[in-house]
LOVEX-228174 format. One record per residue (C-alpha): residue number from 1; residue in three letters; x, y, z. Coordinates in pm, 1 decimal. Example, Ala and Ser with C-alpha at 12.3 -4.5 7.8 and 13.67 -1.06 7.14 Angstrom:
# residues 2
resi: 1	resn: ALA	X: 1230.0	Y: -450.0	Z: 780.0;
resi: 2	resn: SER	X: 1367.0	Y: -106.0	Z: 714.0;
# end
This chain:
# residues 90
resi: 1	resn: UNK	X: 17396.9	Y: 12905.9	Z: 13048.7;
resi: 2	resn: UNK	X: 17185.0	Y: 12641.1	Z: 12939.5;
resi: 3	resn: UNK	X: 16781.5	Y: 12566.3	Z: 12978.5;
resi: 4	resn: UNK	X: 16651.2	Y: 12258.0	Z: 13134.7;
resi: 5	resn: UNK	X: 16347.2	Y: 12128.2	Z: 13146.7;
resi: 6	resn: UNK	X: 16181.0	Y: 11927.0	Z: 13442.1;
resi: 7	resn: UNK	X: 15907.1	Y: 11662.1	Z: 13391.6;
resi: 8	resn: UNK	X: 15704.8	Y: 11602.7	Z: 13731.1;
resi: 9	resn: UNK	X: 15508.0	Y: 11319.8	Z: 13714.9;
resi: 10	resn: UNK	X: 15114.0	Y: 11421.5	Z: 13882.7;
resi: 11	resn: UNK	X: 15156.7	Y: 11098.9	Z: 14075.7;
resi: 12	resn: UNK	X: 15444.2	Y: 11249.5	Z: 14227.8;
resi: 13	resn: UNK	X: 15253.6	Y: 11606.2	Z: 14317.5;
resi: 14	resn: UNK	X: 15181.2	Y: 11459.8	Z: 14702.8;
resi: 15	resn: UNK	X: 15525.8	Y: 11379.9	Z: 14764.9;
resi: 16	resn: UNK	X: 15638.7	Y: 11696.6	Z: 14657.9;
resi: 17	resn: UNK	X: 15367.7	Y: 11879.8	Z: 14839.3;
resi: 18	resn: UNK	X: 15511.4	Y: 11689.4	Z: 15117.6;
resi: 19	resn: UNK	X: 15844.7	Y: 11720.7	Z: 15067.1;
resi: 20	resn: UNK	X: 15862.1	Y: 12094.2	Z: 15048.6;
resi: 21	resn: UNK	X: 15592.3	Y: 12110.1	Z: 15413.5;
resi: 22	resn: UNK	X: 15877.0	Y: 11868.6	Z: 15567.3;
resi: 23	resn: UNK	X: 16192.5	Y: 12084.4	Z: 15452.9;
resi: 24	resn: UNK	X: 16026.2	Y: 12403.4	Z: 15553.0;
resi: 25	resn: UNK	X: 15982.9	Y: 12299.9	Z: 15917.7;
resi: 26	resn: UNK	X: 16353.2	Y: 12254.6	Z: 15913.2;
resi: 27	resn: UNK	X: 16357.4	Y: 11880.2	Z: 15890.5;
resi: 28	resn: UNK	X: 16671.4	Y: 11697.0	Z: 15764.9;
resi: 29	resn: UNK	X: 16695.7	Y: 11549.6	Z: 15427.6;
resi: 30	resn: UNK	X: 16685.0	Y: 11184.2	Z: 15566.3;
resi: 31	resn: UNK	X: 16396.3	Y: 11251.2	Z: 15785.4;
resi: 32	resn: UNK	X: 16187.4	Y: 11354.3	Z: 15549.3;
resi: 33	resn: UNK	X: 16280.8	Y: 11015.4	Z: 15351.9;
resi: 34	resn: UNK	X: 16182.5	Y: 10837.6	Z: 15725.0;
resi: 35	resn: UNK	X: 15886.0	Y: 10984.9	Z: 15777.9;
resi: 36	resn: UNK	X: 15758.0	Y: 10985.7	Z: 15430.4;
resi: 37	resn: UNK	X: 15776.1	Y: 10628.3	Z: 15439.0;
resi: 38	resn: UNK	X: 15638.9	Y: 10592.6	Z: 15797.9;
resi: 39	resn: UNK	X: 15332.0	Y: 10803.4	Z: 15590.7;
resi: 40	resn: UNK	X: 15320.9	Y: 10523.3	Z: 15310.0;
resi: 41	resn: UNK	X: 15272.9	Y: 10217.9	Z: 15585.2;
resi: 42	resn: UNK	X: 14975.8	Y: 10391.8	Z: 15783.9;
resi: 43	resn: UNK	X: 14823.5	Y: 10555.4	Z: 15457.8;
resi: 44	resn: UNK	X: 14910.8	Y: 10248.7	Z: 15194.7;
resi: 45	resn: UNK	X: 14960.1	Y: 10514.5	Z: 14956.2;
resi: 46	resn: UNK	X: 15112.0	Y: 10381.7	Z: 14612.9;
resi: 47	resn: UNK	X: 15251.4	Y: 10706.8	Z: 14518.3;
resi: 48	resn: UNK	X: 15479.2	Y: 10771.6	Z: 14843.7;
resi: 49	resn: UNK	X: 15631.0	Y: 10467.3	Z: 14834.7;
resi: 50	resn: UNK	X: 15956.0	Y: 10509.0	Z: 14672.8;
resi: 51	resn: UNK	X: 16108.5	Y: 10774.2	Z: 14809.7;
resi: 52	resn: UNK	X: 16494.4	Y: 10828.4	Z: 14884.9;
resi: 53	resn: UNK	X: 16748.9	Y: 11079.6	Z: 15013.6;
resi: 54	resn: UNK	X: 16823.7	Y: 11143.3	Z: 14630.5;
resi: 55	resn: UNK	X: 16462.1	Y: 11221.8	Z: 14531.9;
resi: 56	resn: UNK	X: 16443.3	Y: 11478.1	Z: 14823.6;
resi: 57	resn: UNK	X: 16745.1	Y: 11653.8	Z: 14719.8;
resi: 58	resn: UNK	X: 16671.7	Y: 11632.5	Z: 14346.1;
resi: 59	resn: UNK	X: 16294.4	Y: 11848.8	Z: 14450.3;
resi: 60	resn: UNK	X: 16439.3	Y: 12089.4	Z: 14647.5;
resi: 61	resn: UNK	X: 16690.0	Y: 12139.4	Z: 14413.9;
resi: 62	resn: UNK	X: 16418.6	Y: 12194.2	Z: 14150.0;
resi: 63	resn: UNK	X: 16215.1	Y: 12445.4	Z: 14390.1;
resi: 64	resn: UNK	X: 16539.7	Y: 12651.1	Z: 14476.3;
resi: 65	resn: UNK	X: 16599.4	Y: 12682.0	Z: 14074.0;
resi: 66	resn: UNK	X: 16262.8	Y: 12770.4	Z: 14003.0;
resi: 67	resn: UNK	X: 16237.6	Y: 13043.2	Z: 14306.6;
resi: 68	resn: UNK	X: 16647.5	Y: 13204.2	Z: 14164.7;
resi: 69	resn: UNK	X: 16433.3	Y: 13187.3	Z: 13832.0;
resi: 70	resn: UNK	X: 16133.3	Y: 13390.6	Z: 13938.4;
resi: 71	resn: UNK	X: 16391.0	Y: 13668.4	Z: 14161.9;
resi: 72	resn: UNK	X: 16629.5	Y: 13643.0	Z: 13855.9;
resi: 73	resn: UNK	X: 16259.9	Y: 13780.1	Z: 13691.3;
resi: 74	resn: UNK	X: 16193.5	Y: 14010.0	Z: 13938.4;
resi: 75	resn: UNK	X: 16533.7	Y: 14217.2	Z: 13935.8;
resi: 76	resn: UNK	X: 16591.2	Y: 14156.3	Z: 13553.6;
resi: 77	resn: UNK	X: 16257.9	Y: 14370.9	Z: 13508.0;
resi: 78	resn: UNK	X: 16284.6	Y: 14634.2	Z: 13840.5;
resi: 79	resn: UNK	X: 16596.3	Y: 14769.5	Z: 13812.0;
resi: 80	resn: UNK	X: 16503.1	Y: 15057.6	Z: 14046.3;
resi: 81	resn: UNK	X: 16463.5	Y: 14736.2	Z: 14296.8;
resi: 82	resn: UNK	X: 16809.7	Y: 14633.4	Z: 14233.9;
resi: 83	resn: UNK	X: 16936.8	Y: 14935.3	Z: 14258.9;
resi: 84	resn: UNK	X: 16803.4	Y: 14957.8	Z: 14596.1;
resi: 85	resn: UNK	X: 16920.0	Y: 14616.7	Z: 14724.5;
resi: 86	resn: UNK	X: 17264.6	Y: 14732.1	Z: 14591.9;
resi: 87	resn: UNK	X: 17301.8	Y: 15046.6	Z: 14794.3;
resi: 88	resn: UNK	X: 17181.5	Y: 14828.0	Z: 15090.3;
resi: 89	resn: UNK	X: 17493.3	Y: 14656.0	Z: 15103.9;
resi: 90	resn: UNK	X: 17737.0	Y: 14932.5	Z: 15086.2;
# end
């Protein structure tokens, strides 16, 4: 299993702010993309303008990794926890 490491730019912070609001109202990948750039012609903001279907994907595919990460964390330490999400299930 290998380690990656992920560079945000802090001009991209906003969109990814926004990104993550968007998703988690259950909007589709491609709206978000829509109404991002609806955003960037009202707001003339620089920093939202370049956003595509592959950027959305690509930061919620960074969010998902980091939150497995931090549960990975979680159980790796609690094993009682584990142990109790185990039995659940049977």
């Amino acid at each position: 299993m290998g380690c990656y490491i992920v560079t945000i730019l802090k001009t991209k912070t906003k969109l990814i702010h926004l990104v993550i609001h968007y998703i988690s109202c259950k909007i589709s990948f491609h709206m978000v993309t829509n109404v991002i750039s609806c955003m960037y012609e009202v707001l003339s903001n620089p920093s939202l303008h370049f956003c595509i279907r592959h950027h959305v994907s690509n930061f919620i595919r960074v969010i998902c990794a980091i939150n497995l990460k931090c549960i990975f964390n979680i159980l790796r330490r609690l094993w009682a926890f584990s142990l109790a999400l185990d039995s659940t299930t049977h």
